[in-house]
N, C-alpha and C positions, 0 to 999 in steps of 0.2 A: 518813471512809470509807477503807478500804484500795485503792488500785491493784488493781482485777485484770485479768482475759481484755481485758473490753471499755475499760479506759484505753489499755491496748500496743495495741490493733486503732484503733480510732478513728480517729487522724494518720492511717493508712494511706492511704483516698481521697484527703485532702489534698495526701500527700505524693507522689501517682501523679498528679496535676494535676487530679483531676475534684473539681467544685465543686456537692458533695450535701452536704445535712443529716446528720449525724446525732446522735441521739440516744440518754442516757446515763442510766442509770437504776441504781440498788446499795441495797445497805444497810449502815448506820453499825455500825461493828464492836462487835456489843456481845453475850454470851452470858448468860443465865441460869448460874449454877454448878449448878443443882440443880434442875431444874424439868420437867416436862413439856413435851412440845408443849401441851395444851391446859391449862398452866396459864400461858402466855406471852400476855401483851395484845398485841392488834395494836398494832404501834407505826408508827414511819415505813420501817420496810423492805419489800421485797416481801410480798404474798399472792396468792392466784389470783386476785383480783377487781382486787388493783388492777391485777397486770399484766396482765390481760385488758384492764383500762380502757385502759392505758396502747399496748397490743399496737393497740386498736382505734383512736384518737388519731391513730396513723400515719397517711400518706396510703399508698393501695393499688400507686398508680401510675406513672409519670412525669407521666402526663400533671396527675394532683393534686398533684406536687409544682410541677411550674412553674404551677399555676393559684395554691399556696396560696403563691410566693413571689412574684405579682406582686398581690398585693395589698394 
């Protein structure tokens, strides 16, 4: 996968001293030369379902993020 937006943001909270998750999600640089959108198979990059899936994953809150990291 190529570095983008979200590899240079990332460090950021780290690097401002606050101790949150976060999480990191792309797809692997690859184009069709000639192809449609719907002649492209779902591969392993994004789509609306996964990142829905992955959007919903997240905890909402603080208060679920310290429930989901003391367990």
């Amino acid at each position: 996968m190529l570095p983008a937006l979200g590899t240079a943001v990332a460090p950021a909270p780290a690097d401002a001293g606050a101790d949150v998750p976060v999480r990191r999600s792309g797809s692997p640089e690859q184009f069709p030369a000639h192809a449609g959108r719907g002649d492209v198979p779902a591969g392993p990059g994004p789509t609306p379902v996964k990142s829905a899936g992955r959007s919903s994953a997240c905890p909402a809150t603080v208060d679920e993020l310290a429930e989901e990291r003391t367990v």
